[in-house]
N, C-alpha and C positions, 0 to 999 in steps of 0.2 A: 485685491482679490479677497473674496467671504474665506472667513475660517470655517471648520466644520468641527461640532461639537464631537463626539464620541459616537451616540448614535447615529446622527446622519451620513458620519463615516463607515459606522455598521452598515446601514441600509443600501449607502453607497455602492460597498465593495462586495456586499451581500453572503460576510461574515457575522461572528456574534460580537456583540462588544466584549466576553469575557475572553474573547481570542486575539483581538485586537490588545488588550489589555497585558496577554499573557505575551505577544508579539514586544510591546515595546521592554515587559520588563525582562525576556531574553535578550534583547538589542536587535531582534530582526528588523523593525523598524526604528526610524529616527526617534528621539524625545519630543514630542510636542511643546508648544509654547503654550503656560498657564496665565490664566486668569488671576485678578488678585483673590479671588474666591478657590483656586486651584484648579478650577475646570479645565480640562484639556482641549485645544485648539489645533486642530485639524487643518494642513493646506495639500493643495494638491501633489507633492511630494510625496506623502505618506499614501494618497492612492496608488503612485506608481507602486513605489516599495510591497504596498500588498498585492497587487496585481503581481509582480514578479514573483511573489513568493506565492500565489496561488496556481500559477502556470507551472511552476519547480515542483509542485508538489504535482501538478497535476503527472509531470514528466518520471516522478519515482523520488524525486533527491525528500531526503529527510528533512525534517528544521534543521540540525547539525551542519550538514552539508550544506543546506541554501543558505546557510550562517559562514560558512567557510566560503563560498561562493560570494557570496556579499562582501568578503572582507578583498578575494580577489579582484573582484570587480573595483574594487576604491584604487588598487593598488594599479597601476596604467602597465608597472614594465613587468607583468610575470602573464601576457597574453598566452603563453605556449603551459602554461601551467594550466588556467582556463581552458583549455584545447583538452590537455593531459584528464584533468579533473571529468570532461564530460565525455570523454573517450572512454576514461573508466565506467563510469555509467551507463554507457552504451554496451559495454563488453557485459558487463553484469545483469543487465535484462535480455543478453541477447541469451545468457547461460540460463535464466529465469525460463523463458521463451525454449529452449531446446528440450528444459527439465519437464515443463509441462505439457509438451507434444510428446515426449516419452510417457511420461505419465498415460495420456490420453491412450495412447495406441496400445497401452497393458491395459487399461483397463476396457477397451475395444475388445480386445483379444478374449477376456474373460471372459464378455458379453456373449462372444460368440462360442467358447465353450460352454458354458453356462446355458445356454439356450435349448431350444428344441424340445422339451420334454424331462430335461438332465435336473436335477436337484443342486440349487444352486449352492447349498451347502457343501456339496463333493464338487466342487469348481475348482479350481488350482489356489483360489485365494485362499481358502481354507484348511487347502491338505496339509500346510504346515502345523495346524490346531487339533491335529487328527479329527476329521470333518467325520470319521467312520463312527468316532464316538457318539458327534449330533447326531448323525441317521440312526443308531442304534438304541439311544436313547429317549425317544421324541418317536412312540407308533405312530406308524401311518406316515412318516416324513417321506413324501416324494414315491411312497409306496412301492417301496424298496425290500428286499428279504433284507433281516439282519444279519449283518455277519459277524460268526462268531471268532473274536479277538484273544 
């Protein structure tokens, strides 16, 4: 089987080499086998490893965790841990996911107070900045009488 150098590992996995670099000297992936010149020698093992660590990432887990998941992974008798570990992660994007469909719908809300003609500065996001101050201080805002505070 071809060894693959650094780059054509880069090109391969369609990473940078200083990622692949920073990869091995975290231990996300394996040590490669050196050259007597020191060059580092790539086999298809080290494709998988980065494919799995680019799908992990793609999935949310951090390097940290795809580091703590790698070690589970070696270890055969802790499968309910593995289970546990991406249970958590599923529970925590599902609170991610809940938090920014709340999000969405206040700032929905706003949109539509905010609309129609109203000066988006006296909108509910504002009132806690006393928004009365912007319209008062800013002629001509939203062409509003000023009111006196």
């Amino acid at each position: 089987m071809k060894k693959l150098s650094i780059g054509e590992l880069a090109k391969y996995t369609e990473i940078q080499v200083g990622t692949i670099r920073y990869y091995e000297k975290r231990g996300l992936i394996s040590k490669p086998c050196r050259l007597e010149s020191g060059y580092r020698r790539f086999s298809l093992k080290h494709i998988g490893e980065i494919e799995f660590i680019k799908q992990a990432k793609d999935l949310g887990f951090s390097l940290k965790e795809i580091s703590e998941l790698r070690t589970l992974v070696q270890d055969k008798d802790v499968k309910s841990r593995i289970h546990e570990f991406i249970a958590a992660k599923l529970k925590y994007s599902e609170d991610i996911i809940s938090d920014l469909k709340r999000k969405k719908r206040s700032l929905q809300n706003i949109l539509k107070r905010c609309s129609g003609g109203e000066c988006v500065y006296t909108c509910c996001l504002f009132e806690p900045l006393g928004a009365s101050w912007v319209v008062n201080t800013i002629p001509g805002l939203c062409n509003r009488p000023k009111n006196e505070t």
